[in-house]
RODO-2510 file (C-alpha; in nm, 4 decimals, decimal comma):
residues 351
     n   res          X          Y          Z
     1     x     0,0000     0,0000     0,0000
     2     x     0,1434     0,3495    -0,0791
     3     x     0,0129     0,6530     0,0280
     4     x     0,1152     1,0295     0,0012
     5     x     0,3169     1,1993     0,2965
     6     x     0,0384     1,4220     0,3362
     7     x    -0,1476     1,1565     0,4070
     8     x     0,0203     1,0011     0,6752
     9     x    -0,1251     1,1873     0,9872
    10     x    -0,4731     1,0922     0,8762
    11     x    -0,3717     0,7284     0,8006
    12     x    -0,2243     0,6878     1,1121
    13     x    -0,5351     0,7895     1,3207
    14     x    -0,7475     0,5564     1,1597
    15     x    -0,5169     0,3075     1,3210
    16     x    -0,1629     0,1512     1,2781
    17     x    -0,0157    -0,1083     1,0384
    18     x     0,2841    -0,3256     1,1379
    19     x     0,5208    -0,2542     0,8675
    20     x     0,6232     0,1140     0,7305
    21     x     0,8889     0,2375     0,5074
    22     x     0,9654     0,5565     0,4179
    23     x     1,1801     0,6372     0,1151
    24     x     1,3861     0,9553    -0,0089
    25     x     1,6514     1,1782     0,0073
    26     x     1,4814     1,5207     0,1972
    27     x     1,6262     1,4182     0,5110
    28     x     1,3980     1,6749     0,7426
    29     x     1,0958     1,5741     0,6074
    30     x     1,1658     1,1884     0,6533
    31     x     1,2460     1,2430     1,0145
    32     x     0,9954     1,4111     1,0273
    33     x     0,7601     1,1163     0,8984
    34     x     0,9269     0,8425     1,1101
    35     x     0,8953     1,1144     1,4420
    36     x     0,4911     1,0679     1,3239
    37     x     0,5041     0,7157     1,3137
    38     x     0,7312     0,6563     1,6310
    39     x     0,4461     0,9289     1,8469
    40     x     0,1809     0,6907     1,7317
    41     x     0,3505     0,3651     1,8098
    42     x     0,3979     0,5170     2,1412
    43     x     0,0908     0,6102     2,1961
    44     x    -0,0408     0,2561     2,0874
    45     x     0,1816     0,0555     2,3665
    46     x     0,4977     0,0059     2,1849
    47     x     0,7408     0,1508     2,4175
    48     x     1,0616    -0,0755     2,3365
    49     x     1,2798     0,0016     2,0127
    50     x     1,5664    -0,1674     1,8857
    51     x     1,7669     0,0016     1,5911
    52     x     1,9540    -0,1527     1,3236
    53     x     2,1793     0,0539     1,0811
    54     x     2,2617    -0,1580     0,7539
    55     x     2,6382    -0,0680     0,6607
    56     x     2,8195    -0,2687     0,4091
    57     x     2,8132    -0,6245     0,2857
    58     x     2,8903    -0,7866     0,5522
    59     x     2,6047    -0,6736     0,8190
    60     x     2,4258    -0,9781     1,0398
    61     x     2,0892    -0,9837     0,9289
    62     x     2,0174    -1,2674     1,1493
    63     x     1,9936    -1,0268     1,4494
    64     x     1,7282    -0,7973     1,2735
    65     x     1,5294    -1,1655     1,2265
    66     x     1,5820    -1,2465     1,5777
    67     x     1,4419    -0,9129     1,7148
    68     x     1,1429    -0,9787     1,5168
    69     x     1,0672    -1,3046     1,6167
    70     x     1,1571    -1,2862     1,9989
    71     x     0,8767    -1,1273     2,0972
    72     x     0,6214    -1,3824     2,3385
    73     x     0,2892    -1,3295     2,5083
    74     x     0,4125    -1,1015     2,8135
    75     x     0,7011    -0,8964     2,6454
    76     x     0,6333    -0,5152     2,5787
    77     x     0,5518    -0,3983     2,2243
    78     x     0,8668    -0,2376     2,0032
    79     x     0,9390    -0,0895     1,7224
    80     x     1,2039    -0,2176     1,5019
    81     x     1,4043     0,0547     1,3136
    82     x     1,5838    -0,0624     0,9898
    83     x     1,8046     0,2140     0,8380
    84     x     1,9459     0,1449     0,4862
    85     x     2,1654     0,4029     0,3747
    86     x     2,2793     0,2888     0,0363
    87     x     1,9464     0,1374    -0,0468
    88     x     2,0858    -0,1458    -0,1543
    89     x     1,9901    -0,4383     0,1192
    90     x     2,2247    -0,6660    -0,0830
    91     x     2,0753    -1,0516    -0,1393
    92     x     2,1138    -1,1647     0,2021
    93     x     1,9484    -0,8562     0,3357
    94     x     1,6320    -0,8883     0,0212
    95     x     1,5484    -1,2080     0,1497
    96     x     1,5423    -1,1037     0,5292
    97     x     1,3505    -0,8231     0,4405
    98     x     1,0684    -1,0379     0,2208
    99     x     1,0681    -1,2475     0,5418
   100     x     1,0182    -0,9477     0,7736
   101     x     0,7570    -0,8160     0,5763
   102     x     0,5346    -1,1519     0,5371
   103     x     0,5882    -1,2000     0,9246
   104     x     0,5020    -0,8344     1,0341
   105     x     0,1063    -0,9216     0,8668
   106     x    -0,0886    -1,0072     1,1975
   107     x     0,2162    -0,9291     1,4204
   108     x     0,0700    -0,7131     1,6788
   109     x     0,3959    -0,7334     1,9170
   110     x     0,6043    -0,5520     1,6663
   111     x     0,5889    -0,2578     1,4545
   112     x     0,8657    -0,2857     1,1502
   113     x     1,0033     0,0885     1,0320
   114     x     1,2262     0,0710     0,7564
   115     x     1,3978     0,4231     0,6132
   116     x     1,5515     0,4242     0,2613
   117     x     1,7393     0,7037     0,0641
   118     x     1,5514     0,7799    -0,2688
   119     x     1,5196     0,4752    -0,5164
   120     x     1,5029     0,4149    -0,8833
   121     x     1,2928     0,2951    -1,0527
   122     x     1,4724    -0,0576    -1,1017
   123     x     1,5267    -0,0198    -0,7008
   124     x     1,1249    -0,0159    -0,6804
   125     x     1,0278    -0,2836    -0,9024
   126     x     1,2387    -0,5509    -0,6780
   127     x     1,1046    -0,7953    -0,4902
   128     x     1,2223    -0,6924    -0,1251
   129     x     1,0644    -0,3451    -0,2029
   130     x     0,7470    -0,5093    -0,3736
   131     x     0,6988    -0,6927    -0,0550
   132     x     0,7365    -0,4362     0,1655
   133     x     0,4531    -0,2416    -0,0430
   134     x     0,2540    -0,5560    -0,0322
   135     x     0,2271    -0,6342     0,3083
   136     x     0,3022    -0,2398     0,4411
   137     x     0,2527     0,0674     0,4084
   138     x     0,5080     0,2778     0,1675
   139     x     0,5606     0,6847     0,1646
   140     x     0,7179     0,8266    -0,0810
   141     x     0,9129     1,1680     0,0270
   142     x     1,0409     1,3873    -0,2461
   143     x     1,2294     1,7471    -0,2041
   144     x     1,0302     2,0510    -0,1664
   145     x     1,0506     2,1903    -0,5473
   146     x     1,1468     2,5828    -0,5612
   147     x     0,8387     2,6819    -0,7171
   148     x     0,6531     2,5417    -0,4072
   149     x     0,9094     2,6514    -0,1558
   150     x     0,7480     2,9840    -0,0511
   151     x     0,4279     2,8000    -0,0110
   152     x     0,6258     2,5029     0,2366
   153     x     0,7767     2,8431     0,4063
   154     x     0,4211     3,0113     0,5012
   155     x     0,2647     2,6655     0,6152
   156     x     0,5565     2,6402     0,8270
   157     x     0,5533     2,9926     0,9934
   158     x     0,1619     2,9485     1,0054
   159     x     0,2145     2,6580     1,2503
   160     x     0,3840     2,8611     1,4945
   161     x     0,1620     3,1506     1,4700
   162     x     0,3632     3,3652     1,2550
   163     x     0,2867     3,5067     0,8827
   164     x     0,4434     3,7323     0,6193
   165     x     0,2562     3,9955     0,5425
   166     x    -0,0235     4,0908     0,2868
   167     x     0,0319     4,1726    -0,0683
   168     x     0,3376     4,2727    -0,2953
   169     x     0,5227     4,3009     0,0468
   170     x     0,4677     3,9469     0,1927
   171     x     0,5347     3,7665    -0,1362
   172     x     0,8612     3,9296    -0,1772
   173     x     0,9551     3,8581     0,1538
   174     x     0,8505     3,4597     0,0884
   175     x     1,0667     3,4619    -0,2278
   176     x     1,4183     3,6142    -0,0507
   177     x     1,3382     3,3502     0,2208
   178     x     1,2823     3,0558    -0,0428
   179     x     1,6316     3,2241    -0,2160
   180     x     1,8117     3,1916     0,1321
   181     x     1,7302     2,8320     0,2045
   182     x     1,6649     2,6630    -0,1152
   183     x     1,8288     2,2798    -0,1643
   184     x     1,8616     2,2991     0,1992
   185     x     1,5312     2,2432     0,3893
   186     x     1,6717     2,1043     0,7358
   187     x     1,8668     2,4652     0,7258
   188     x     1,4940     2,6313     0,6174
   189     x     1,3312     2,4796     0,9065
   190     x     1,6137     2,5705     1,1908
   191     x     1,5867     2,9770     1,0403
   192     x     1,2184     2,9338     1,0341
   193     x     1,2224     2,8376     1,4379
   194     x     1,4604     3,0819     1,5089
   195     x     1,1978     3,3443     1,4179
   196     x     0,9858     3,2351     1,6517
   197     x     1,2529     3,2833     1,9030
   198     x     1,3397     3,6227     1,7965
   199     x     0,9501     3,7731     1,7239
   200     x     0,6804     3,7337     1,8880
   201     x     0,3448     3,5490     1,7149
   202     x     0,1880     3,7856     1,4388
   203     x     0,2865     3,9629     1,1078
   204     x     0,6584     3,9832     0,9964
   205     x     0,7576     4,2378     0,7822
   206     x     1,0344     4,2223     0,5017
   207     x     1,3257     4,4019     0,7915
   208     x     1,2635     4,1522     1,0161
   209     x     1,3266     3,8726     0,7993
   210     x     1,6117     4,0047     0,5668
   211     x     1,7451     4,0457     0,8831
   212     x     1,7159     3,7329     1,0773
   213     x     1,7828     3,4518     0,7827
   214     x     2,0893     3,3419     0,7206
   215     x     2,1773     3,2366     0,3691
   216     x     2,2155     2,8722     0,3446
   217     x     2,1338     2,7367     0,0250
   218     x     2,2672     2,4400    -0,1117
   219     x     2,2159     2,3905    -0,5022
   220     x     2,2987     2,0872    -0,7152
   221     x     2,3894     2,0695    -1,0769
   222     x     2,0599     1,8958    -1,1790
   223     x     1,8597     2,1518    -1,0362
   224     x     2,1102     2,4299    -1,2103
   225     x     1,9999     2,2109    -1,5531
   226     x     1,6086     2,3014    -1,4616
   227     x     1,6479     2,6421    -1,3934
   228     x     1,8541     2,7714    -1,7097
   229     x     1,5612     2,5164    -1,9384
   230     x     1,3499     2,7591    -1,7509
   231     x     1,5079     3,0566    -1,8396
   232     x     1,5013     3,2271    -1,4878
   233     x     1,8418     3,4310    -1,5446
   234     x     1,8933     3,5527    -1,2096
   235     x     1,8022     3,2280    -0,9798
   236     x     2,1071     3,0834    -1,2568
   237     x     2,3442     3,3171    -1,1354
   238     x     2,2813     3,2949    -0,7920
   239     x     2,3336     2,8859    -0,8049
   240     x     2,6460     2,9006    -1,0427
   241     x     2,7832     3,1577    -0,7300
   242     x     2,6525     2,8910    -0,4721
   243     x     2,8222     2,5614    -0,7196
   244     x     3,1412     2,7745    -0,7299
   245     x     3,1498     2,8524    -0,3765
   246     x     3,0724     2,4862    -0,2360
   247     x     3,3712     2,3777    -0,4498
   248     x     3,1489     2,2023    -0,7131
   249     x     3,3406     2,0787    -0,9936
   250     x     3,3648     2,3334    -1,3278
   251     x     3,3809     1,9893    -1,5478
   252     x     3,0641     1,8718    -1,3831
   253     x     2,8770     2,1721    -1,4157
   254     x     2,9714     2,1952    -1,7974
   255     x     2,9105     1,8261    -1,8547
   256     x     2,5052     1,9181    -1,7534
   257     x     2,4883     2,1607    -1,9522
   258     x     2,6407     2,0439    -2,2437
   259     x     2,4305     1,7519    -2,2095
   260     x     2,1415     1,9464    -2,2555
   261     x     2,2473     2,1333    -2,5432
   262     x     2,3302     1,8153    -2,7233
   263     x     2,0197     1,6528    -2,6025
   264     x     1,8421     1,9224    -2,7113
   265     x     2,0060     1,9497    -3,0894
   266     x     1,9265     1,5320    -3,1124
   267     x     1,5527     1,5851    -3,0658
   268     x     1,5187     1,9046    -3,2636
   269     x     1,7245     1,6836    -3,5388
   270     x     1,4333     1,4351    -3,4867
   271     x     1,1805     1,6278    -3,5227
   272     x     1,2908     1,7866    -3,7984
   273     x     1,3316     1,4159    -3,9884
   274     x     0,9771     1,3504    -3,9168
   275     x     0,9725     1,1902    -3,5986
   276     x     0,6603     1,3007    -3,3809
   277     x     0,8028     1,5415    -3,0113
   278     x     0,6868     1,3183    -2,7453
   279     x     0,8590     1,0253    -2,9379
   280     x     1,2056     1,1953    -3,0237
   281     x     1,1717     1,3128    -2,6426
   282     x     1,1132     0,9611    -2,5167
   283     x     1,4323     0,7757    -2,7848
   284     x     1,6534     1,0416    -2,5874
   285     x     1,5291     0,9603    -2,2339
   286     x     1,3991     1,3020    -2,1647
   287     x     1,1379     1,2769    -1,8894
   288     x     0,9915     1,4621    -1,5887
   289     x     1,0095     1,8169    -1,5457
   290     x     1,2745     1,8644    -1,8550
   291     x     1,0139     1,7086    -2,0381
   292     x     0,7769     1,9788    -2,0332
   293     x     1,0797     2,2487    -2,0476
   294     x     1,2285     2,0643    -2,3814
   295     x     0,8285     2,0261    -2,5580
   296     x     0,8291     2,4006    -2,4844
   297     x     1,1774     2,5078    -2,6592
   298     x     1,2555     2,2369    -2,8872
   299     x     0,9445     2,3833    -3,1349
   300     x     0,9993     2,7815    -3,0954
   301     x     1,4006     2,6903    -3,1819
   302     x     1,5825     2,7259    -3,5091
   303     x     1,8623     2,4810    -3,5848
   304     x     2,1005     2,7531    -3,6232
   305     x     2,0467     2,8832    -3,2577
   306     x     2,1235     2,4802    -3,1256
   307     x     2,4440     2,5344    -3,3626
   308     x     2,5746     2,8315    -3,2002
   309     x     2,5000     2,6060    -2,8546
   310     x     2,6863     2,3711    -2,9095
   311     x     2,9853     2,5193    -3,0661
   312     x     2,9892     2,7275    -2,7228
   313     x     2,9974     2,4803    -2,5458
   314     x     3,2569     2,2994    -2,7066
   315     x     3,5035     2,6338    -2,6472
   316     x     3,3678     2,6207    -2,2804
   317     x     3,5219     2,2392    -2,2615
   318     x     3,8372     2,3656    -2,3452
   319     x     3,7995     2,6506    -2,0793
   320     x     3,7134     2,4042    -1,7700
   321     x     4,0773     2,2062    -1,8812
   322     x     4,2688     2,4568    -1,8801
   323     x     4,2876     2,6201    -2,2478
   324     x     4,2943     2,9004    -2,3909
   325     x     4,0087     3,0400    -2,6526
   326     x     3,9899     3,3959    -2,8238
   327     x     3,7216     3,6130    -2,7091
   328     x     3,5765     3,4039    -2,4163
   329     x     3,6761     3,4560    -2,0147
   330     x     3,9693     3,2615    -1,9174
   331     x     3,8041     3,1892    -1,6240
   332     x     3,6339     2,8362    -1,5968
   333     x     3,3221     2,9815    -1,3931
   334     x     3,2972     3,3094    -1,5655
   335     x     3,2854     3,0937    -1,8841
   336     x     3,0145     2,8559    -1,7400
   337     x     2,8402     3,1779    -1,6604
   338     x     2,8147     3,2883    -2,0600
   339     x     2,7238     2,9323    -2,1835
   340     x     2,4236     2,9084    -1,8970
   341     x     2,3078     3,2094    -1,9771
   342     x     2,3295     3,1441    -2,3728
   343     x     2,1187     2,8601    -2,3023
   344     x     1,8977     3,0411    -2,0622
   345     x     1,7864     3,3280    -2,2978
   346     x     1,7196     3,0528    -2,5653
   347     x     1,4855     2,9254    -2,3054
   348     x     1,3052     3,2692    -2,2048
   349     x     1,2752     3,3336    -2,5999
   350     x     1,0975     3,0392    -2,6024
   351     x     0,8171     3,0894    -2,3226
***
């Protein structure tokens, strides 16, 4: 059974199952989850826990069995915690976990919490997983995108009797929060409760915010990919400075977004031999959010533009390893910067 973190509150007062796993790589809002889960074990008579931490290839699974099956008519209720790390329970550790999951059904003495990192889809079609999701109750917990990161901001402040306030004013101050915090949400969370600490319940006005929260946003390069396909110039900027300054690697960085470039020159090539969009899009494994981005700009492009692209980004190559090329920056960031926000203008010209 899989059901929606939202819905996890409401699914737990109807009543508890005896097997949960939680899966994904937003590490706040899974602790988060299992802290739900744990309260209502708790509150259901299951006041022993026993934690096991799966690390390498090696790791006994024969005491994880053993805590599941000691349990007899007169011993107290637990929880037993299964952390996997890697994901990757290894084949000793699929076929304890198939066995944990058929014995949790109609295993009142124990309650069976197993936390995962985020899995693929190869991960998820298993059969350790599908038996988990057979005989439990899966939740699914992806990262807070940026476009719904003001949103997950105002809940948040709403729950401890704070609030931005009306109009123009309010949303700006939302938006240089979401800018402070974004790719980091366990950060977000600690700046949000330290407004609590310094203001009292009530409005808070753009001062008292600019003010209070530090800037601790983490960005990745895949996210960096999204936001130049979406042509938002500035929030580019603002995450090459962040890549540069967490030490990301330049080659990285222009491996992404070459990769787009060239992705996007195969399917425009595609298209332009015949083949229908959503098939050209699908032969180049373009799915998800890029998806939508790419059936937006591969049609309002010229093949002459994607030319230009890629012959950029081809000098920028050089750049990152150490050469030298006439009329470009020198500099393996400042380059990155011109090639983004090629590509990011060829995006905004496409909206």
């Amino acid at each position: 059974m899989h059901i929606a973190l939202t819905q996890l509150a409401a699914h737990l007062h109807k009543g508890l199952r005896p097997l949960y796993t939680l899966h994904g790589d937003e590490p706040l809002l899974q602790q988060e989850a299992a802290d739900t889960v744990r309260a209502a074990a708790r509150a259901q008579g299951y006041t022993e826990r026993s934690t096991f931490t799966v690390a390498g290839a090696h790791f006994d699974w024969s005491a994880v069995l053993a805590a599941g099956g000691s349990l007899s008519l007169f011993a107290d209720k637990q929880i037993i915690e299964i952390r996997i790390p890697s994901g990757k329970p290894g084949k000793e550790g699929s076929a304890a976990l198939q066995q944990l999951a058929e014995a949790a059904v109609g295993n009142e003495g124990a309650l069976t919490l197993v936390l995962l990192p985020r899995l693929d889809k190869a991960t998820k079609t298993g059969a350790w997983f599908a038996a988990l999701e057979s005989h439990g109750v899966t939740v699914q917990i992806d990262p807070v995108e940026r476009a719904a990161l003001p949103q997950w901001i105002a809940q948040r402040l709403a729950a401890q009797s704070q609030q931005v306030v009306d109009g123009e004013e309010g949303q700006r101050t939302l938006a240089f929060f979401a800018d402070r915090v974004e790719g980091n949400l366990l950060a977000a969370h600690q700046e949000i409760q330290k407004l609590a600490l310094l203001y009292p319940p009530g409005q808070l006005h753009w001062e008292q915010v600019e003010a209070a929260v530090l800037n601790v946003a983490r960005y990745d390069v895949f996210k960096l990919s999204e936001a130049v396909l979406s042509g938002q110039l500035l929030r580019v900027q603002r995450m090459l400075d962040g890549l540069e300054a967490e030490g990301e690697a330049a080659v990285l960085v222009h491996w992404a977004l070459a990769e787009d470039i060239r992705t996007l020159k195969r399917v425009k090539d595609a298209v332009t031999a015949g083949r229908p969009l959503p098939m050209a899009l699908r032969e180049q494994r373009v799915w998800g959010a890029k998806e939508r981005l790419f059936e937006r700009i591969v049609p309002r492009t010229t093949d002459a533009a994607l030319a230009r692209l890629l012959q950029s980004a081809h000098k920028v190559d050089g750049i990152v390893k150490g050469l030298s090329v006439p009329d470009w920056p020198q500099q393996p960031w400042q380059a990155l910067q011109r090639l983004a926000l090629q590509l990011g203008k060829l995006a905004l010209a496409a909206r």
